[in-house]
C-alpha positions as CSV (number, residue, x, y, z in Angstrom):
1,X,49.2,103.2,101.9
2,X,48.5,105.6,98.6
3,X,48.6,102.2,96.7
4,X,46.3,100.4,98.7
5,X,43.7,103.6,98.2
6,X,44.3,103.4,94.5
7,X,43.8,99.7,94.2
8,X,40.6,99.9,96.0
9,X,39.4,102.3,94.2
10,X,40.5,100.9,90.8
11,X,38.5,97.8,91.1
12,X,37.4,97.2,94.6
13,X,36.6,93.2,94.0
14,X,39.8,92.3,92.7
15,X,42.5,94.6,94.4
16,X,45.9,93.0,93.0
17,X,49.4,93.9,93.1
18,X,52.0,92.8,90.2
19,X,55.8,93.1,91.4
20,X,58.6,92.8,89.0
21,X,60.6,89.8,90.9
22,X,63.6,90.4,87.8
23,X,64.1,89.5,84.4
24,X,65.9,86.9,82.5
25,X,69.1,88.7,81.6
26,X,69.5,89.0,77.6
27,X,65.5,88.8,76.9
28,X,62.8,90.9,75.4
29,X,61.8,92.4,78.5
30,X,65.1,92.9,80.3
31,X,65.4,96.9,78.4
32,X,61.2,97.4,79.1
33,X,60.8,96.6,82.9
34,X,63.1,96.7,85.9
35,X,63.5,94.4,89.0
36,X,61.1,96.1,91.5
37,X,58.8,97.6,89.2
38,X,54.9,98.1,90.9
39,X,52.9,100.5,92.0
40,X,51.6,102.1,88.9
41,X,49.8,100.7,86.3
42,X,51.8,101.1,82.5
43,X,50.1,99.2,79.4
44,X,52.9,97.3,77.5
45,X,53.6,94.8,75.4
46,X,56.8,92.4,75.6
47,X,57.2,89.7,73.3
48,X,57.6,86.4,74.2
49,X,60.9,84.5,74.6
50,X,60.9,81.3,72.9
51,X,62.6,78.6,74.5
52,X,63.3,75.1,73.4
53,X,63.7,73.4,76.7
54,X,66.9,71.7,75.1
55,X,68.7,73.9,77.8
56,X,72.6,73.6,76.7
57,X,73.6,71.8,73.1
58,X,76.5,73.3,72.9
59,X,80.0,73.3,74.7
60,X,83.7,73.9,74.0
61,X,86.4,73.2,75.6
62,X,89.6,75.4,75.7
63,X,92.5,75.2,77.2
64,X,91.0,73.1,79.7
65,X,87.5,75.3,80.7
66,X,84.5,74.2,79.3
67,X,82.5,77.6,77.4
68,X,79.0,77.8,76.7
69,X,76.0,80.4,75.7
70,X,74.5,81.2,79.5
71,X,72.5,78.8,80.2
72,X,68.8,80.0,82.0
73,X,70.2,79.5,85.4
74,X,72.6,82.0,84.8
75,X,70.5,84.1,82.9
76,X,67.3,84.5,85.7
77,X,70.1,86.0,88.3
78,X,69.4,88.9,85.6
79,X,73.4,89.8,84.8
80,X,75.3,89.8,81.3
81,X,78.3,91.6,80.5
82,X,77.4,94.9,78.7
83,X,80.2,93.8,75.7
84,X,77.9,91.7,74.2
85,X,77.6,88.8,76.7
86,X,80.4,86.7,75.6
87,X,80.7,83.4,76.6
88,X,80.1,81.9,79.9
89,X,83.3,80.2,81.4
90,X,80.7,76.9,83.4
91,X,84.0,74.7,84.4
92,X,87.6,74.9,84.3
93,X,89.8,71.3,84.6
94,X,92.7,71.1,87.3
95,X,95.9,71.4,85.9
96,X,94.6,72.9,82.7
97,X,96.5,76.2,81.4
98,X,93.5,78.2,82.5
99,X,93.5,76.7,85.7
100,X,97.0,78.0,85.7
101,X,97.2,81.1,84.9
102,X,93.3,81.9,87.0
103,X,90.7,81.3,84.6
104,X,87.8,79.9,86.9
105,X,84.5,79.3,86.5
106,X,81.6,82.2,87.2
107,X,83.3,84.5,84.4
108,X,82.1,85.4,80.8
109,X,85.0,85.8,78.1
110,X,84.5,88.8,76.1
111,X,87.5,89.3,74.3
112,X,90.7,86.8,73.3
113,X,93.5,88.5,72.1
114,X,91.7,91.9,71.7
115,X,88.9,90.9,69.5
116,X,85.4,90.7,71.1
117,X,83.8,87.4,71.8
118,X,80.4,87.9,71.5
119,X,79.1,84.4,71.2
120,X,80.3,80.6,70.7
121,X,81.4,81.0,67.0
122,X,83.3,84.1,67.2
123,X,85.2,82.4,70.1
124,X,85.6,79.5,67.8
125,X,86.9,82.2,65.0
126,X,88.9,83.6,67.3
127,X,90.9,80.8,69.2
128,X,91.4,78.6,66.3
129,X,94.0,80.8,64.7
130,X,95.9,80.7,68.3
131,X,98.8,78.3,67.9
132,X,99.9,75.6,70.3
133,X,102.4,77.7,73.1
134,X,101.1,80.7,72.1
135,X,100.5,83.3,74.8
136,X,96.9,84.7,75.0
137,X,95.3,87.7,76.2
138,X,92.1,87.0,77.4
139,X,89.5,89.9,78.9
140,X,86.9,88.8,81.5
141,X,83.9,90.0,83.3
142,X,83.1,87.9,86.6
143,X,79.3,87.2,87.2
144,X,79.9,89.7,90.1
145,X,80.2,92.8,87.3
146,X,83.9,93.2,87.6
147,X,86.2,92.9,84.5
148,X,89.7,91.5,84.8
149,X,92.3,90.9,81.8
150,X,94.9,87.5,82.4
151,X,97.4,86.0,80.1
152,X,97.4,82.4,79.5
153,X,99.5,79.3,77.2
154,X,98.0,77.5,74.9
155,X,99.2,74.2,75.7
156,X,97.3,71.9,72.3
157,X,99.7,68.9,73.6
158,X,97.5,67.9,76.6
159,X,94.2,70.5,76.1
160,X,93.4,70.4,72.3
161,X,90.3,72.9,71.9
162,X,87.1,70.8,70.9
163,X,83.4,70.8,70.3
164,X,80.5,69.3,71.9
165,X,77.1,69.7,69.8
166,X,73.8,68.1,71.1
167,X,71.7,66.6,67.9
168,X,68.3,67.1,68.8
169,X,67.1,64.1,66.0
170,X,68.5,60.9,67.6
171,X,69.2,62.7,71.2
172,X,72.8,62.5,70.4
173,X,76.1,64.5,71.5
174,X,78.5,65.0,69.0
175,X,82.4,65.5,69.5
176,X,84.5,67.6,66.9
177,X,87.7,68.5,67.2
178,X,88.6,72.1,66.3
179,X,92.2,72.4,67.0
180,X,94.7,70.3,68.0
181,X,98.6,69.6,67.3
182,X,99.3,67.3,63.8
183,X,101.7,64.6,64.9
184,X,102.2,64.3,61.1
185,X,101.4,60.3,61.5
186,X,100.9,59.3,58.1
């Protein structure tokens, strides 16, 4: 009722409230405000995110799960993994070696093989060097908050690990191949 008082008296024509629904999770104002937030009036400034509206451009698939950057879906539930984000598991293929060995969909990747996996190119970096039936440690976080580390094969035979790129000049996807077994066909 305190609030009411205080609003009333603050400016009695125009008596408004401002509630912190959440934020989006890995922007500018994530570290200033906090989901709840009201009652008390704080001057701040936050800086604006800038988004393109391109939503995903890039994808990777490997060992059968397609990785991404979160995409704002994701992001407004307001939850990133504190080892810097990592990348965001968005499907997994049936039959693939992560399907497997229980690498599903809903997790974020934050290390392979005990190196951190902050972002698309240092997974890239990182699962390049891994060679076809290779065993592979990889540590997750589930979009739930809890962290889980599984083994996996490489299996380059069937799942080679490739790249999906969205050109934003003609509108055009773009397929590259990052790793996959030489059949030494000359």
């Amino acid at each position: 009722m305190w609030l009411l008082y205080a609003l009333v008296k603050k400016d009695p024509v125009r008596s408004q409230v401002r509630r912190v629904k959440g934020c989006l999770a890995g922007s500018k104002a994530e570290n200033l405000l906090e989901k709840g937030d009201m009652g008390r009036e704080i001057e701040l400034l936050v800086e604006t995110d800038v988004r393109d509206g391109n939503g995903t451009t890039r994808v990777i698939n490997w060992c059968g799960c397609i990785v991404q950057d979160p995409h704002p879906a994701v992001r407004a539930l307001g939850f990133l993994p504190e080892e810097g984000h990592g990348v965001y598991v968005a499907r997994w293929c049936h039959g693939s070696p992560v399907h497997r060995y229980g690498l599903y969909a809903l997790q974020w990747i934050v290390e392979v093989n005990g190196k951190p996996t902050p972002d698309l190119d240092a997974f890239v970096d990182v699962t390049k060097e891994i060679d076809d039936g290779e065993f592979v440690r990889v540590r997750v976080v589930h979009l739930n908050g809890k962290p889980r580390v599984l083994t996996l094969k490489q299996d380059l035979h069937y799942w080679q690990t490739w790249e999906l790129r969205f050109d934003p000049d003609n509108a055009m996807w773009r397929r590259k191949t990052i790793k996959a077994l030489d059949w030494g066909i000359a």
